[in-house]
PyMOL Python script that loads the backbone (N, CA, C, O; Angstrom):
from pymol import cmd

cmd.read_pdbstr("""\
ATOM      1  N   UNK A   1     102.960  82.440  78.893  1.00  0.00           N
ATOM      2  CA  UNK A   1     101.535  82.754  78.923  1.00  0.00           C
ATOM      3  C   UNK A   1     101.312  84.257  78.763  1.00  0.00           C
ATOM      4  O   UNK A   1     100.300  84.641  78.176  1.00  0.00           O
ATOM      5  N   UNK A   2     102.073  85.005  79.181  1.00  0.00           N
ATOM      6  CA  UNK A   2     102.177  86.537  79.273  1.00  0.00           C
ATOM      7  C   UNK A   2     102.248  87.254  77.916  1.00  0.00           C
ATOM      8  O   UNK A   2     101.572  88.099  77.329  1.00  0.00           O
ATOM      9  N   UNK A   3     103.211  86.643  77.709  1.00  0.00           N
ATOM     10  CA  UNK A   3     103.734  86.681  75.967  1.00  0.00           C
ATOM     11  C   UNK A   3     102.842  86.373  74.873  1.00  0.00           C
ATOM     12  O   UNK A   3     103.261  86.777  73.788  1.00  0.00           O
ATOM     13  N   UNK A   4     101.908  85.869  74.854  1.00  0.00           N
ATOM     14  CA  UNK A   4     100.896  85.045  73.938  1.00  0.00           C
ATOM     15  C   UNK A   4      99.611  85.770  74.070  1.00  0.00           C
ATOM     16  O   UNK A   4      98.823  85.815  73.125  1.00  0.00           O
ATOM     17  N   UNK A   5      99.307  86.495  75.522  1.00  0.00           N
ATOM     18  CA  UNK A   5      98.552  87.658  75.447  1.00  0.00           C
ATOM     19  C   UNK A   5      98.856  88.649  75.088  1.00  0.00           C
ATOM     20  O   UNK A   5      98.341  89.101  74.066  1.00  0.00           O
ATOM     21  N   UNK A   6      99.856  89.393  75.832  1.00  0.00           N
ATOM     22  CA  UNK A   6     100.526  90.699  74.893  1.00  0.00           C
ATOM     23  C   UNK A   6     100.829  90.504  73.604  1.00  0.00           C
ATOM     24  O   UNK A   6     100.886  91.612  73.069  1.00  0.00           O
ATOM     25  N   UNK A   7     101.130  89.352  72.574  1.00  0.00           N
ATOM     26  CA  UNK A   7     101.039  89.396  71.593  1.00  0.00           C
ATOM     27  C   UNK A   7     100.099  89.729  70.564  1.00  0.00           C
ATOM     28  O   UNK A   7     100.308  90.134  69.421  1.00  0.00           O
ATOM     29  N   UNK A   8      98.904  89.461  71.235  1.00  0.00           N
ATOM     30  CA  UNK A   8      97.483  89.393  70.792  1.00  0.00           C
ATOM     31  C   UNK A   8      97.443  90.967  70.517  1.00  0.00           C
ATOM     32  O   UNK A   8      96.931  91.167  69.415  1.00  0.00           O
ATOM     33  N   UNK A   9      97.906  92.426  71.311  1.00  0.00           N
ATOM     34  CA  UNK A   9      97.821  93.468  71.399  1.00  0.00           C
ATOM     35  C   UNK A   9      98.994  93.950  70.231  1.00  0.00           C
ATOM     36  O   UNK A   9      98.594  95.001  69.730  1.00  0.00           O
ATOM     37  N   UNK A  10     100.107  93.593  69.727  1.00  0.00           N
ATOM     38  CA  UNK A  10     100.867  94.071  68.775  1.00  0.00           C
ATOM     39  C   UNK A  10     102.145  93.530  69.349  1.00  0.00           C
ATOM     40  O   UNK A  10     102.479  92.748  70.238  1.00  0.00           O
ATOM     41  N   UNK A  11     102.637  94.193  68.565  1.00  0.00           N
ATOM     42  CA  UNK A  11     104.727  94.430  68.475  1.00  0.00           C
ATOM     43  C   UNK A  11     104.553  94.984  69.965  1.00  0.00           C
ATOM     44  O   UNK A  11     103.772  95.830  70.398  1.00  0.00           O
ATOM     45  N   UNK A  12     105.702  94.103  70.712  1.00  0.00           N
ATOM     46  CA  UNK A  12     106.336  95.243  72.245  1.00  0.00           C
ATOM     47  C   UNK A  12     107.587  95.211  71.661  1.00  0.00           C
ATOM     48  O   UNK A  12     107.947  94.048  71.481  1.00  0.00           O
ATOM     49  N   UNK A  13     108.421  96.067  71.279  1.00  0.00           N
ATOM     50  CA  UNK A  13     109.591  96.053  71.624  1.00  0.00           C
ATOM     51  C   UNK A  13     110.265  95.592  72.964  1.00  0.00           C
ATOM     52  O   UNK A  13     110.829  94.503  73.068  1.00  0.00           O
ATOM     53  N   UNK A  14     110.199  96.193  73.633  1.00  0.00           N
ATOM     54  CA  UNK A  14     110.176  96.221  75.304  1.00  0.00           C
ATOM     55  C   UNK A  14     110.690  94.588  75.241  1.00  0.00           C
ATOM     56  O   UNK A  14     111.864  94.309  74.999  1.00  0.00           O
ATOM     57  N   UNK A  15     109.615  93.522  75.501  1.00  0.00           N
ATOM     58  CA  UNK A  15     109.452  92.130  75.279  1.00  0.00           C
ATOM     59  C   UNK A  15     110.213  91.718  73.966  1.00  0.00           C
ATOM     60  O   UNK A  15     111.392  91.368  74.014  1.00  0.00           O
ATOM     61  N   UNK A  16     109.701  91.755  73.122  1.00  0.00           N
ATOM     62  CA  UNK A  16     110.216  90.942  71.712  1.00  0.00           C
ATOM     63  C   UNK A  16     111.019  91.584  71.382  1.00  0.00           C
ATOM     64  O   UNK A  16     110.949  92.813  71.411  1.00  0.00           O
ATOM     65  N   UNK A  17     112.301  90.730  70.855  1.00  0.00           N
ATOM     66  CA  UNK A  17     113.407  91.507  70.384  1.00  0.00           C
ATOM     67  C   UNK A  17     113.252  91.879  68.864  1.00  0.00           C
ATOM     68  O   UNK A  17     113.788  92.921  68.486  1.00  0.00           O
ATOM     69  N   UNK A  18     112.607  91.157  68.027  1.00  0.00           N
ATOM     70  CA  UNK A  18     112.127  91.035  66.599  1.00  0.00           C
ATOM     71  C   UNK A  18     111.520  92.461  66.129  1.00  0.00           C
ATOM     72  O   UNK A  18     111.390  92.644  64.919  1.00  0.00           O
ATOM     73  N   UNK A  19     111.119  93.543  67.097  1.00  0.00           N
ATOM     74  CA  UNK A  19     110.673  94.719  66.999  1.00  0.00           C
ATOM     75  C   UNK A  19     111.620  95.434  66.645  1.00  0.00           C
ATOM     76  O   UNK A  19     112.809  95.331  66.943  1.00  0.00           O
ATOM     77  N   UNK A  20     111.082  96.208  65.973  1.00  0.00           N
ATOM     78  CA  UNK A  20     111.871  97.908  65.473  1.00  0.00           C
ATOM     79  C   UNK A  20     110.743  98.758  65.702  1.00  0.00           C
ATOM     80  O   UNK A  20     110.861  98.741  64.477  1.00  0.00           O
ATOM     81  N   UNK A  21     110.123  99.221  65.897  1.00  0.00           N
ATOM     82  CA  UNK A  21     109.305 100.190  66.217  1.00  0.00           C
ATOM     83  C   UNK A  21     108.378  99.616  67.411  1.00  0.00           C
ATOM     84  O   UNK A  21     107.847  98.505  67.393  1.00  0.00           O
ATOM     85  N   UNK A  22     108.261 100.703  68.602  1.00  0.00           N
ATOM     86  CA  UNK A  22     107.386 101.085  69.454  1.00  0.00           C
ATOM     87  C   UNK A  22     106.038 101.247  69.085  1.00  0.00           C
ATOM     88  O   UNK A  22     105.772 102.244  68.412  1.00  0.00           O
ATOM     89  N   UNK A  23     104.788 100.174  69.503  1.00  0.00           N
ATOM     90  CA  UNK A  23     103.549 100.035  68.722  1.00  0.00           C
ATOM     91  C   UNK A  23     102.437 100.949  69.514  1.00  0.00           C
ATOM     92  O   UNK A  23     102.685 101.023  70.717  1.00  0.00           O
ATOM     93  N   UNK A  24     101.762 101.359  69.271  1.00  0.00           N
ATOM     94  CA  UNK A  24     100.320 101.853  70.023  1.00  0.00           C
ATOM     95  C   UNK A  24     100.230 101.398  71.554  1.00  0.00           C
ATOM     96  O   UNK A  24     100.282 101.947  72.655  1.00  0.00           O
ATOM     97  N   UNK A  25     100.028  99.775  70.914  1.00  0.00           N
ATOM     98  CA  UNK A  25      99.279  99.162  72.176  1.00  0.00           C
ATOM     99  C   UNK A  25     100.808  99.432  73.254  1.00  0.00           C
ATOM    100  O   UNK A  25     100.764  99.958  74.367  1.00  0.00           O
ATOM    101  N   UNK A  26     102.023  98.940  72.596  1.00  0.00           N
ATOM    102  CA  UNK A  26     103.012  99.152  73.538  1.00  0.00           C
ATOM    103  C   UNK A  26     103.443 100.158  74.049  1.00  0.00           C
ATOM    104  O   UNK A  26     104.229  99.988  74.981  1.00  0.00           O
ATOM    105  N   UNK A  27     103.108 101.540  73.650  1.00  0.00           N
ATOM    106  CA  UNK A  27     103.291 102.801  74.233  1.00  0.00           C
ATOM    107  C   UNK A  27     102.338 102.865  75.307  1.00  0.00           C
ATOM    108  O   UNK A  27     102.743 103.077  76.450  1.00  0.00           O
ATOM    109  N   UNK A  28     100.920 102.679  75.028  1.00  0.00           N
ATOM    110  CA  UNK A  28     100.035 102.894  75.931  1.00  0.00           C
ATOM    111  C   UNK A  28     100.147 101.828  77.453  1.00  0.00           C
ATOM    112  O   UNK A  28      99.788 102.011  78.616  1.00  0.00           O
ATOM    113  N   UNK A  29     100.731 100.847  76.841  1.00  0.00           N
ATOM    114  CA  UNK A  29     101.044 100.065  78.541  1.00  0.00           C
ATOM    115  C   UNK A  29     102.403 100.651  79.092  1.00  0.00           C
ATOM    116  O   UNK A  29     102.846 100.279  80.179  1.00  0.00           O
ATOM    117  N   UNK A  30     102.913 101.387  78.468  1.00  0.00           N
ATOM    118  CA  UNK A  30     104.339 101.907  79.261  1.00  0.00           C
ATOM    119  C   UNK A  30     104.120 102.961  80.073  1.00  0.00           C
ATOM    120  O   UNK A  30     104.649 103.320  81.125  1.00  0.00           O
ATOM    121  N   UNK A  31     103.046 103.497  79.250  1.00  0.00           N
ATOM    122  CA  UNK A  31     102.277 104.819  79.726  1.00  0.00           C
ATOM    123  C   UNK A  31     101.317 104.451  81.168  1.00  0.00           C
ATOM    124  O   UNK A  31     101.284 105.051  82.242  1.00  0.00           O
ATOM    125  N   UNK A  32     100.824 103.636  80.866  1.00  0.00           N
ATOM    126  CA  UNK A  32      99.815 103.041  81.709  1.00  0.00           C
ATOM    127  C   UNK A  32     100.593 102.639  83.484  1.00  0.00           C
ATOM    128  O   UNK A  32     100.257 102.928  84.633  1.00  0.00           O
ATOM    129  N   UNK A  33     101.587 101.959  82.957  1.00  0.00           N
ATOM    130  CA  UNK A  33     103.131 101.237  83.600  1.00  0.00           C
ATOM    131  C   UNK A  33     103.457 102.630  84.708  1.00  0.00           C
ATOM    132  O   UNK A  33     103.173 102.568  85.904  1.00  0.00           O
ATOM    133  N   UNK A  34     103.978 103.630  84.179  1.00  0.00           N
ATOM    134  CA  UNK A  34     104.509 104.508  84.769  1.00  0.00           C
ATOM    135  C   UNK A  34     103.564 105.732  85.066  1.00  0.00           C
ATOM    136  O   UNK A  34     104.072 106.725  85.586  1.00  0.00           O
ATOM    137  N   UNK A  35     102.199 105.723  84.763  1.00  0.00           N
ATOM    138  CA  UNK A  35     101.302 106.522  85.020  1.00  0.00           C
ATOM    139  C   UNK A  35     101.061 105.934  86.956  1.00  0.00           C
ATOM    140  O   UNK A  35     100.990 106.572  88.007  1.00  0.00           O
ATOM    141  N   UNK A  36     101.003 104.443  86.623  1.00  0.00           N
ATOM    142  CA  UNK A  36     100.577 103.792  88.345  1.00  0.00           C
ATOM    143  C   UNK A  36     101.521 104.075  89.356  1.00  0.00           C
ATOM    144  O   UNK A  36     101.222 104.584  90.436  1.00  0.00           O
ATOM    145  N   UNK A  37     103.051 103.637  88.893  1.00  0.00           N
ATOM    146  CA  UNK A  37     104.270 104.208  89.845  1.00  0.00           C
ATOM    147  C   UNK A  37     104.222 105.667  90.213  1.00  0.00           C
ATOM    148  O   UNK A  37     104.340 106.248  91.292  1.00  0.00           O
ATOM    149  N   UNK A  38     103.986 106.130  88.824  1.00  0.00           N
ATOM    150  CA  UNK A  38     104.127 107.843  89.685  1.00  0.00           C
ATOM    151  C   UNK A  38     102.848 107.832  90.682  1.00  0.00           C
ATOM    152  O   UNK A  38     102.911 108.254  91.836  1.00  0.00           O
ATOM    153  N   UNK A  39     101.947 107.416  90.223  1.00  0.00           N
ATOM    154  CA  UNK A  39     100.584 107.934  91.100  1.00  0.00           C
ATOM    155  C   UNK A  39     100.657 106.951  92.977  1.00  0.00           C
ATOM    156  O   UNK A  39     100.229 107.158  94.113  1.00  0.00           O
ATOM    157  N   UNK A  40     101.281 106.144  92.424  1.00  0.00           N
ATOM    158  CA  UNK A  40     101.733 105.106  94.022  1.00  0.00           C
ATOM    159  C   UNK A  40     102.582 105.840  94.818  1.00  0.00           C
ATOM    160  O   UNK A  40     102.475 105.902  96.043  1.00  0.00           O
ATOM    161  N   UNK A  41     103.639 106.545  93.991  1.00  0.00           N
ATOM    162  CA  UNK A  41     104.871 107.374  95.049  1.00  0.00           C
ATOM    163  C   UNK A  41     103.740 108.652  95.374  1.00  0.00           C
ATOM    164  O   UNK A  41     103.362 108.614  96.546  1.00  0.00           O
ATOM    165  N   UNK A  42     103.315 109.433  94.806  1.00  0.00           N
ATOM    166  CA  UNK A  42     102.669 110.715  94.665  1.00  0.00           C
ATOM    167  C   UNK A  42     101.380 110.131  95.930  1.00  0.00           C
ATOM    168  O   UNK A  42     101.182 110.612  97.045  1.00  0.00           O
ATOM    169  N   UNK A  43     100.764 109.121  95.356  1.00  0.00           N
ATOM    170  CA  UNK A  43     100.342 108.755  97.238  1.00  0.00           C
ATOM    171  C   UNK A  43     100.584 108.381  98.457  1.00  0.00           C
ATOM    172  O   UNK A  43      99.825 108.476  99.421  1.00  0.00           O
ATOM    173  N   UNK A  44     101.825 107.879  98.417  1.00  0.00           N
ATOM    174  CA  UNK A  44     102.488 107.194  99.245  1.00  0.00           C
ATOM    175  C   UNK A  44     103.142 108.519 100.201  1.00  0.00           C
ATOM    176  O   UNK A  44     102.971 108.437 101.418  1.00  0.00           O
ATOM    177  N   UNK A  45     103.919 109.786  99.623  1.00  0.00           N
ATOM    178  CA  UNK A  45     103.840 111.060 100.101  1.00  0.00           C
ATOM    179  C   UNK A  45     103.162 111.556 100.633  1.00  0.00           C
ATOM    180  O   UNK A  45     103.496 111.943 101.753  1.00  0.00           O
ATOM    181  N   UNK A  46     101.992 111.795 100.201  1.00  0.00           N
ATOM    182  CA  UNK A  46     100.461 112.695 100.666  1.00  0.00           C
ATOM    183  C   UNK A  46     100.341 112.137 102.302  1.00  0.00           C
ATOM    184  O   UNK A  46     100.418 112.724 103.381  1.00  0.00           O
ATOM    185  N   UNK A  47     100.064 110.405 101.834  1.00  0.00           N
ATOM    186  CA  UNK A  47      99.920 109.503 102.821  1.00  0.00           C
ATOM    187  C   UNK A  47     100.560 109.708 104.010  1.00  0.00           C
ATOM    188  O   UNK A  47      99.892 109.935 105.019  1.00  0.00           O
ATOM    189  N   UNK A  48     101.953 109.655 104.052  1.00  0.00           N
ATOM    190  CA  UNK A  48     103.367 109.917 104.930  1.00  0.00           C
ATOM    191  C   UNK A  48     103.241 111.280 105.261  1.00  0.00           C
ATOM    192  O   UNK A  48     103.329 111.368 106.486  1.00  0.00           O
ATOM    193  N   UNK A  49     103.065 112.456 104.709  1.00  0.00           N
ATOM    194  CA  UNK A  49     102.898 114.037 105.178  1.00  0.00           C
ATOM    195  C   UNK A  49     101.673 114.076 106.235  1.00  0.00           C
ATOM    196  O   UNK A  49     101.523 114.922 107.116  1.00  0.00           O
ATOM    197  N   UNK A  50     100.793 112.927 105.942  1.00  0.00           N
ATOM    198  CA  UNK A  50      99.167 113.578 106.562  1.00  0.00           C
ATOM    199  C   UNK A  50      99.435 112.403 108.177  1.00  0.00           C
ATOM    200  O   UNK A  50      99.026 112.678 109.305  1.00  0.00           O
ATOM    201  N   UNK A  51     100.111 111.304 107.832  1.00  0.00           N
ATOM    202  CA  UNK A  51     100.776 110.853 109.443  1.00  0.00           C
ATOM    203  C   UNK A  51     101.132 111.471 110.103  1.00  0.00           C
ATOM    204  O   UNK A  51     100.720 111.662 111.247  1.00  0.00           O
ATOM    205  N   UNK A  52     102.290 112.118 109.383  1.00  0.00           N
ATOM    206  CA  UNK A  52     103.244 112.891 110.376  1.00  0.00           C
ATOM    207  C   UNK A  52     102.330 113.869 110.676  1.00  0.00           C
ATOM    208  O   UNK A  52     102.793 114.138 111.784  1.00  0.00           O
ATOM    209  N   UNK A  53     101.320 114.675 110.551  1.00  0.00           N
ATOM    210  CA  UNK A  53     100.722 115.654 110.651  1.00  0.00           C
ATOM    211  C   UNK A  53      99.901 115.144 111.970  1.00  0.00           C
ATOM    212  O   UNK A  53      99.818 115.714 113.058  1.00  0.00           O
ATOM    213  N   UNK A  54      99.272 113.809 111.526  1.00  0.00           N
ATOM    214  CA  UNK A  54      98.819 113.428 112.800  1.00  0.00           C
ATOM    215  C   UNK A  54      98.583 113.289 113.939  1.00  0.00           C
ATOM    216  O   UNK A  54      97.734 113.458 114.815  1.00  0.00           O
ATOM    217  N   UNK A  55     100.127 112.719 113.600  1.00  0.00           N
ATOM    218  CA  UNK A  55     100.942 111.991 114.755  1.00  0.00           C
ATOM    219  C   UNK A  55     101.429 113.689 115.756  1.00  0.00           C
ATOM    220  O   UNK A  55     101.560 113.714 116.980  1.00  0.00           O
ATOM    221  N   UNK A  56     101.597 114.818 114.909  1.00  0.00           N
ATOM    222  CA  UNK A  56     102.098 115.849 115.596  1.00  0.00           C
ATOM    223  C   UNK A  56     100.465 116.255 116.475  1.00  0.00           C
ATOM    224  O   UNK A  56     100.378 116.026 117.681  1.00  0.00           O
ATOM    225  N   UNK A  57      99.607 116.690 115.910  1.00  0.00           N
ATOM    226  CA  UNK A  57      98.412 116.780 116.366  1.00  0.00           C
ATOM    227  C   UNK A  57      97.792 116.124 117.707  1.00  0.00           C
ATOM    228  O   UNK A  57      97.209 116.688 118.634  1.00  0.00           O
ATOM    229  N   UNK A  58      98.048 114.979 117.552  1.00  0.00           N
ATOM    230  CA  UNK A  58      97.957 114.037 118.688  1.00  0.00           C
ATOM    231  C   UNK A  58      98.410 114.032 119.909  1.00  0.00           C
ATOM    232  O   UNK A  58      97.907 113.586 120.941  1.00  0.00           O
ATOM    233  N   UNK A  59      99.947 114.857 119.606  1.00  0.00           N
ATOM    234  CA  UNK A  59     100.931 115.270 120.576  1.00  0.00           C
ATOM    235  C   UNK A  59     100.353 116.692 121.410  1.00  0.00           C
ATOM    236  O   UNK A  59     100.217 116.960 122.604  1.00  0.00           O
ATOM    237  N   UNK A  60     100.099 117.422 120.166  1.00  0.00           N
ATOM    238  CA  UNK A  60      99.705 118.352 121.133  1.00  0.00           C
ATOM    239  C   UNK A  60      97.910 118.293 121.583  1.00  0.00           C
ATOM    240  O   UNK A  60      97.332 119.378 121.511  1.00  0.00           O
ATOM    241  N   UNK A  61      97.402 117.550 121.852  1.00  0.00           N
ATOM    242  CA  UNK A  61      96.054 117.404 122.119  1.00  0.00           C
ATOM    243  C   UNK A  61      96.674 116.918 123.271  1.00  0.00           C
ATOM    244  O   UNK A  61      96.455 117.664 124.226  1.00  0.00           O
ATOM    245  N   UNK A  62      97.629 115.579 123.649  1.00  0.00           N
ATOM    246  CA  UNK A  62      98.130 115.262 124.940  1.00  0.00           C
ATOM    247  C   UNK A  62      98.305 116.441 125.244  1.00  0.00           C
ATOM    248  O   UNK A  62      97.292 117.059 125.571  1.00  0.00           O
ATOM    249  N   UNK A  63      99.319 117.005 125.250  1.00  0.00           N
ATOM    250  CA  UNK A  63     100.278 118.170 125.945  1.00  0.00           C
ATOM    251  C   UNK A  63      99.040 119.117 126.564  1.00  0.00           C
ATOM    252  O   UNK A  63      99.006 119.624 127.685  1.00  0.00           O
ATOM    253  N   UNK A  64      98.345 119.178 125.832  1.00  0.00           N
ATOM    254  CA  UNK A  64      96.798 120.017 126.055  1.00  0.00           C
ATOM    255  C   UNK A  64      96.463 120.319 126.744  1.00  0.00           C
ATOM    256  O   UNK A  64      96.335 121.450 127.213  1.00  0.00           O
ATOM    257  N   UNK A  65      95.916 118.289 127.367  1.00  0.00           N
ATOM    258  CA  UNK A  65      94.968 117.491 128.282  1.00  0.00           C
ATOM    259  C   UNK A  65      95.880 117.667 129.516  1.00  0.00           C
ATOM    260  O   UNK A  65      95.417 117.752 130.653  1.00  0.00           O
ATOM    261  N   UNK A  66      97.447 117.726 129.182  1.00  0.00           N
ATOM    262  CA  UNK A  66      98.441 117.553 130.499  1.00  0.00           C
ATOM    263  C   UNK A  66      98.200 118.584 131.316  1.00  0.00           C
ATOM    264  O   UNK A  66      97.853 118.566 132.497  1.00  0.00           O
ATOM    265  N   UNK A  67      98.536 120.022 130.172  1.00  0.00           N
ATOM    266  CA  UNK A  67      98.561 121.759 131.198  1.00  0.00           C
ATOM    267  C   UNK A  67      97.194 121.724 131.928  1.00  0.00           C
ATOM    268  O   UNK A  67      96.944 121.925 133.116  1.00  0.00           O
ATOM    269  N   UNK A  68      96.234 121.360 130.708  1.00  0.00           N
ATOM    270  CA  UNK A  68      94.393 121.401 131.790  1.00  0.00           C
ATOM    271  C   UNK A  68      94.484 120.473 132.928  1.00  0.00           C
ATOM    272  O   UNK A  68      93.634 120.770 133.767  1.00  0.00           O
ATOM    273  N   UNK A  69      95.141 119.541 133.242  1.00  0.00           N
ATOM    274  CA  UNK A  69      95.181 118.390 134.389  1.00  0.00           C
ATOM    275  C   UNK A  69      96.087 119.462 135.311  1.00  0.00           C
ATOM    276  O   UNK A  69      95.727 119.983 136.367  1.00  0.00           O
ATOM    277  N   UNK A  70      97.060 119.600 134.779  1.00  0.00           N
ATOM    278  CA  UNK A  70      98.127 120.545 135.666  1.00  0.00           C
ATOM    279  C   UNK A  70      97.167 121.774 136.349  1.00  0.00           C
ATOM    280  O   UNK A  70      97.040 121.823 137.572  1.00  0.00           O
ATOM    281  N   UNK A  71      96.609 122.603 135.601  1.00  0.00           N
ATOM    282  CA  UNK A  71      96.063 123.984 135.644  1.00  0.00           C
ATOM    283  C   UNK A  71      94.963 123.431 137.028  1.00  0.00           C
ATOM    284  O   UNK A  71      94.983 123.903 138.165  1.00  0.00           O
ATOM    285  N   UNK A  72      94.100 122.374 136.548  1.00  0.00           N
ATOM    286  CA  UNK A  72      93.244 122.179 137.717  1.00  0.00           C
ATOM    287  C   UNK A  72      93.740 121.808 139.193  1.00  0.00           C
ATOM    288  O   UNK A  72      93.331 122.188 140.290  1.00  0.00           O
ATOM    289  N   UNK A  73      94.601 121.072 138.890  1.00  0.00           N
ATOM    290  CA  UNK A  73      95.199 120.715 140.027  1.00  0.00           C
ATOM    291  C   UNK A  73      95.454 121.944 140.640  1.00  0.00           C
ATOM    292  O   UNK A  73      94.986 121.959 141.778  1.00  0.00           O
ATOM    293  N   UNK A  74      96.142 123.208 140.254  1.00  0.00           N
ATOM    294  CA  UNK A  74      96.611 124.419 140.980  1.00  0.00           C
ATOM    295  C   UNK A  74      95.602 125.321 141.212  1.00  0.00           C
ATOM    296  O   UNK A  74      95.761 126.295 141.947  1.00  0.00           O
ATOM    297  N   UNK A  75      94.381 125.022 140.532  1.00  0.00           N
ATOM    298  CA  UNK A  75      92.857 126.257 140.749  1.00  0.00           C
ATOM    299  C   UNK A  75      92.532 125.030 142.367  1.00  0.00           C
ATOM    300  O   UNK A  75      92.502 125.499 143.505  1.00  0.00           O
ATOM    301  N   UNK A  76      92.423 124.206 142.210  1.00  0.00           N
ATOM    302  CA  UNK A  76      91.986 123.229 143.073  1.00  0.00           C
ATOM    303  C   UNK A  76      92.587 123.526 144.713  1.00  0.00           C
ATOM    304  O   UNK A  76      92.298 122.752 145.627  1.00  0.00           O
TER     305      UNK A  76
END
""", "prot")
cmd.dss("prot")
cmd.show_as("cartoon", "prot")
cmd.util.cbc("prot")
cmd.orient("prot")
């Protein structure tokens, strides 16, 4: 079924072995192909840097709340 649509678009090499040349339509889905992977890893990073950033943030907002609990206790 896959095959019978992409056919409709040209020659894939890629797919059909009957190809000798790399077509338009088939460059532009390879392009298309590896334009999404890079842009999935390239978010998937951002994503993972801005956790960890978080997750550190979070830590010290506790640690914060701890010394101000501590501090009152000793003005007290």
């Amino acid at each position: 079924m896959l095959l019978q649509i992409l056919a409709l678009w040209g020659c894939m090499p890629e797919i059909a072995r009957d190809c000798v040349d790399m077509t338009n339509a088939s460059s532009t889905y390879l392009s298309i192909a590896l334009g999404a992977i890079a842009g999935a890893v390239i978010s998937w990073w951002i994503y993972n840097m801005r956790k960890k950033t978080s997750v550190k943030q979070d830590e010290t907002l506790r640690r914060i709340s701890e010394l101000e609990e501590n501090y009152d206790k000793v003005l007290k």
